[in-house]
N, C-alpha and C positions, 0 to 999 in steps of 0.2 A: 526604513529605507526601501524605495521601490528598488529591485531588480531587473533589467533586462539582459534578457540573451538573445543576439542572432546572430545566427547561422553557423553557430559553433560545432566546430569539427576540432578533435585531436588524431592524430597518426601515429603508430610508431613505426617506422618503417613502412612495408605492407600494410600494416595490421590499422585498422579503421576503429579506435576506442568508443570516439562519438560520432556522432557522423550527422550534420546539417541541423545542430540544436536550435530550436526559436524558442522561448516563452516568457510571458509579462509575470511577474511575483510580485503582490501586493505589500506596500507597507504593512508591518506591524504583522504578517500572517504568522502561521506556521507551514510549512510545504514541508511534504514529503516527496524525496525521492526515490520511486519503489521500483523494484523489478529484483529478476534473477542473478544468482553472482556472475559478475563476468559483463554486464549488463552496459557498463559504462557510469552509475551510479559516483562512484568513487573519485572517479578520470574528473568525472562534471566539475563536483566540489571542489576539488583541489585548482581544478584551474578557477574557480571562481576566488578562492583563495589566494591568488597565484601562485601555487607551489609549484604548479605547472603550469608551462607555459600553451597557449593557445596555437592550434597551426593554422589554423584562419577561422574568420567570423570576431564579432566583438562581445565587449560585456561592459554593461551602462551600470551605474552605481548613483541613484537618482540625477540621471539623465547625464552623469560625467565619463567618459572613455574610460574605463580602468585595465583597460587589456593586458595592457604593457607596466601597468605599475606595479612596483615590486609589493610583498605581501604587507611589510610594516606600515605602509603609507593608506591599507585598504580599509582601516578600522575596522578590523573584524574577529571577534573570540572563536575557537574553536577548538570541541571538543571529542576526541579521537576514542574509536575501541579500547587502543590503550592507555590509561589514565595518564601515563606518564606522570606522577607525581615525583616529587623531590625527595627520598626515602630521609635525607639527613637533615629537612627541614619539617618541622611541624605544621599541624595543619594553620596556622593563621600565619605560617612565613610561607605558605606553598602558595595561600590567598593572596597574600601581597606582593610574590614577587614579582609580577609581570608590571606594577607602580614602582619596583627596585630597578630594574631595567629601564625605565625612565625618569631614573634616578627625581622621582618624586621624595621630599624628605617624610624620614624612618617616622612620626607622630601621625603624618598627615594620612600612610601608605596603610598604617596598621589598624588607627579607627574603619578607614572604607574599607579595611579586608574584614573587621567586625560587623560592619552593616550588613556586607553583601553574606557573611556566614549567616548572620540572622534569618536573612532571606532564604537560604537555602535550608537552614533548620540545623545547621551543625555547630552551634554557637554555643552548644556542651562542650564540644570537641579540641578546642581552639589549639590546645598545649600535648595533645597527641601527635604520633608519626605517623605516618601512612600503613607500616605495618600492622599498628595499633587497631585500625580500623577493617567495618564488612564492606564487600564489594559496593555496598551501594550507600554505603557515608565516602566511600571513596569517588565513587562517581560524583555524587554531591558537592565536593571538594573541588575538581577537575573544572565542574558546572559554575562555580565561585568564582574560581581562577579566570576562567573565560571571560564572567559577567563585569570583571574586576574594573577593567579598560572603559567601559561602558559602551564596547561595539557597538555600529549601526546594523550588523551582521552579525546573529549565531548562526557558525555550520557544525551539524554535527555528526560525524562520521560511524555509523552501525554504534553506537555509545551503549544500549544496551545489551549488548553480545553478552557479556561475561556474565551477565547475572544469571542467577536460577529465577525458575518462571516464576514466582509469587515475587522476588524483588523486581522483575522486570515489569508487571503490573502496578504495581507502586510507584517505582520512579516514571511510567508512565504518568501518571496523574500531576507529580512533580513535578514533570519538565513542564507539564499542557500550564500548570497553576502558575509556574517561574514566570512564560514565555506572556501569558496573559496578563501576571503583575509588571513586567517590565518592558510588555509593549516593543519589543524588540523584534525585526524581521529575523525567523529561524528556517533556517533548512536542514531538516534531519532527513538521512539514508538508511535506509531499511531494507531489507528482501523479504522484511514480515507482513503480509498485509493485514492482519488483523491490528499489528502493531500502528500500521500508518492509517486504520479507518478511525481506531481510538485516538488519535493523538491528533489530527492534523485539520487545520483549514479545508488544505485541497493538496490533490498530489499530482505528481509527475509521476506517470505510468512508462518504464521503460523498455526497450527489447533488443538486442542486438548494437547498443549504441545508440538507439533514433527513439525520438518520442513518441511512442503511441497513443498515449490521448489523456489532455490534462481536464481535469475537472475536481468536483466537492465528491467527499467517499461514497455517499450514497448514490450521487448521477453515475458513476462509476459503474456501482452497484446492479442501479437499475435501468442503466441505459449504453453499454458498452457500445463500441464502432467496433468492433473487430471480437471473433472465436480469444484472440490470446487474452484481451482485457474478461469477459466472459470466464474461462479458465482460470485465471489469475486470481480476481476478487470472487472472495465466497468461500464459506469453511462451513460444511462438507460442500465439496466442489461441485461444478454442475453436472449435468448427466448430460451428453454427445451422445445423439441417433444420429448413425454417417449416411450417408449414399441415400439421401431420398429426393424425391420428387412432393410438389407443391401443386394440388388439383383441385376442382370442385365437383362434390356427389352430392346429389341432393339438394342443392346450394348454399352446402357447409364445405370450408373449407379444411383440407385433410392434408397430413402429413404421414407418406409408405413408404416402405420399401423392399426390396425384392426377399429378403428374409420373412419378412410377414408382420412388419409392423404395419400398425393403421390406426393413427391418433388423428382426431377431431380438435381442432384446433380453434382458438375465438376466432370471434367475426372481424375483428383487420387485420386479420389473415385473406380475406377474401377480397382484398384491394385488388380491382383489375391492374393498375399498377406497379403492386408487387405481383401477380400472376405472371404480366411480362418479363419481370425482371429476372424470377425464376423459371420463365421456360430454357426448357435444356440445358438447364445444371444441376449438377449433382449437391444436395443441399445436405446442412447441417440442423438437426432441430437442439439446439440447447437447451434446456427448464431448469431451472435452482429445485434444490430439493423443497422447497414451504411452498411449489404451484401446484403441486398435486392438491387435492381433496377426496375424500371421500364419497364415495355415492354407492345407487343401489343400481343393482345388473339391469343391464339393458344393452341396446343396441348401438348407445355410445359413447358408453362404459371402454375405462381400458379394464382388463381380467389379468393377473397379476398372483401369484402363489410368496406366501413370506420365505426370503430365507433364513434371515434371522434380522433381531431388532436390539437396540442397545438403547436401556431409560438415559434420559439425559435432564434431570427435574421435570419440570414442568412438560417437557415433551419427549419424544423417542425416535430416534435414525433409524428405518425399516426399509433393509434391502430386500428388493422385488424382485423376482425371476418371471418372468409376462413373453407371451407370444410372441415372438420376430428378433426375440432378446439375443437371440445368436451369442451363447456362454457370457454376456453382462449381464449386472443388477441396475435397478435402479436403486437410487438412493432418494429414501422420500421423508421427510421431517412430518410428521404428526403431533397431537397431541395424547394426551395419556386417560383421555378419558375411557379407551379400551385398547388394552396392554394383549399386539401380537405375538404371537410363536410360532416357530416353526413351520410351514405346511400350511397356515391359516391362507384363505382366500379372501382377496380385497377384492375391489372393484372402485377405479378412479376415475375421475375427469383432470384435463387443463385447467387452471384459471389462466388468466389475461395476462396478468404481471406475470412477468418472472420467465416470458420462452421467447425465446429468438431463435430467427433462422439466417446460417452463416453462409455462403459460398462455402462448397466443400473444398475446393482447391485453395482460393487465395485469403479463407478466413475472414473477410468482407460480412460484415450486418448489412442482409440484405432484407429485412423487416424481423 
C-alpha cells in the first residue's frame, strides 16, 4: 500500500509535536523513521495509525482520505516496544486472537495463526505462555499477531528496544526477511541509525518535529543537505572544523582557520560558485572518519601526532591530535596494515568522498 502524508501537523496545546509533514512511501518498502527521542517519530505513527488524532494536514492510504478514519477500519498491524502479549493465553491463542475479535470461526483462526507462526519461525513454540519465552521469540509472537490480519500496513513502534544487542541484530535480519517474504508496506521508528541503515529501504530523517531529508541510507550517508543529517548518520561520527573560511592558494582550494588549521581540500572545492557562496561565512568542514588517507610529508600533508588507537578487525579508530586542533581529535578509521601508538606521527590528505562544508550558523550544505 502506497502512503502519503501532507502537510501533517500535530499540536498539543503550545507544544508543536510534528510540524508541516510531506512524504510519498512506496508500496511494499520498508521506511524507517529515525531521529532523536522527542523527535516526533512516535506522534507520526500513531496518527497514521489513527491513535491519534491529526490537527491538520491529510493521510492518503493508496490514494483514499484516512484522516478521520477510526483505527479498525485502517487495515493496519502494529507492533509496539511493549509486546503486549496475553500472559494467560498461549502462544498460538495470542497468534489468533486478533481473527477471535472478528469473530472468524475457532478451525479457520487457529490453522492461519499456524501458517503465520511458521513464517515467523515459532511454530516449536505453539502451546507455550508468554512467560515461557526470550525477549525475542516474544517479539516474534507480537510480529505474528500483527501479520495475522494480513494488514496493508506494518507500523512498528522502537519493537527492538528491549532486546540485548546480539538479539537485536538477529531480529534485525527477521523483520528485513518477514517484511520481504510478505511484501507488506512497514514503517519502523528508531533513534538507531545503524539499526535503520541495516534494515530499511529508505528512511525519514527527523528533527524537532519537521522532516529533514528523506532518502536510501547510503545517499543519506554520502550526500547529506544539512550539518544535522551529517552528524546523525555515521558511527564513529564525523569530525566538525568550526569557524573557517573557504579560499584559493596556489589554485588549490583550502580550508583555515584562525586556530591554525589549513587543510587542502579536492578540487570541487574550487567551484567559483561555491567560492561565492562561501564568501563571508563562517563555515563548517565535515569529513567521516574513512576520508583520510595516508601519505608522506610534504607541503600538503596534514601533520597529526597519535593519541591513541583502538583495533577494530580488519581496521583501527586512531584519534589525532594535528595543528589548529584547539584541545579536539580527530577520529580517523584506517587499516591495520601498520598498527599506531601513542606519540606516533602521521601525515594525511582529504580524499573527495566523504567532506562537506556546512554554514556555520544555519547548518546549510553549502558544497
Amino acid at each position: 500500500m502506497k502512503v502519503s502524508i501532507k502537510d501533517v501537523t500535530k499540536k498539543y496545546g503550545a507544544n508543536i509535536a510534528v510540524k508541516d509533514f510531506s512524504a510519498e512511501l512506496p508500496d511494499g518498502h520498508l521506511i524507517c523513521l529515525l531521529g532523536p527521542s522527542g523527535c516526533g517519530k512516535s506522534t507520526l505513527l500513531n496518527m497514521l495509525s489513527g491513535i491519534v488524532d491529526v490537527t491538520s494536514g491529510q493521510i492518503f492510504f493508496d490514494g483514499k482520505d484516512v484522516t478521520k478514519m477510526p483505527p479498525d477500519k485502517r487495515n493496519i498491524g502494529m507492533v509496539f516496544q511493549n509486546y503486549a502479549l496475553y500472559p494467560h493465553l498461549t502462544v498460538l491463542e495470542n497468534i489468533a486472537f486478533p481473527l477471535e475479535v472478528l469473530r472468524v470461526p475457532k478451525k479457520e483462526r487457529l490453522e492461519k495463526a499456524e501458517k503465520i507462526a511458521s513464517l515467523v519461525h515459532v511454530e516449536n513454540l505453539l502451546k507455550r505462555f508468554p512467560g515461557q519465552l526470550s525477549g525475542g521469540q516474544q517479539q516474534r509472537v507480537a510480529i505474528a499477531r500483527a501479520l495475522i490480519k494480513k494488514p496493508s500496513l506494518l507500523l512498528m513502534d522502537e519493537p527492538l528496544s528491549n532486546l540485548d544487542a546480539r538479539l537485536r541484530l538477529e531480529m534485525r535480519d527477521e523483520i528485513r526477511r518477514i517484511q520481504q517474504e510478505t511484501g507488506i508496506t512497514t514503517i519502523f521508528v528508531t533513534h538507531d541509525q545503524e539499526e535503520a541503515m541495516s534494515i530499511s529501504d529508505s528512511i525519514l530523517l527527523m528533527k524537532d518535529g519537521e522532516l529533514v531529508q528523506s532518502s536510501t541510507c547510503q545517499e543519506l550517508y554520502e550526500n547529506p543537505n544539512c550539518r544535522f543529517t551529517a552528524d546523525f548518520i555515521g558511527n564513529p561520527p564525523t569530525n566538525n572544523l568550526e569557524n573557517g573560511r573557504l579560499f584559493l592558494k596556489d589554485g588549490l582550494p583550502h580550508f583555515a582557520n584562525e586556530t591554525g588549521i589549513d587543510f587542502i581540500l579536492g578540487e570541487r572545492f574550487s567551484d567559483a560558485n561555491l567560492m561565492e557562496k562561501c564568501r563571508d561565512k563562517k563555515i563548517t568542514l565535515s569529513v567521516r572518519p574513512e576520508s583520510f588517507m595516508l601519505t608522506e610529508k610534504s607541503d600538503s600533508s596534514i601533520s597529526a601526532r597519535v593519541e591513541r588507537s583502538s583495533l577494530l578487525g580488519k581496521e583501527q579508530i586512531v584519534h589525532l591530535d594535528f595543528k589548529g586542533s584547539d584541545g579536539k581529535f580527530l577520529r580517523v578509521i584506517l587499516d591495520n596494515e601498520k598498527i599506531f601508538s601513542p606519540k606516533d606521527s602521521v601525515y594525511l590528505r582529504l580524499k573527495t568522498k566523504g567532506v562537506f562544508l556546512f554554514d556555520g550558523e544555519s547548518g546549510e550544505r553549502l558544497g
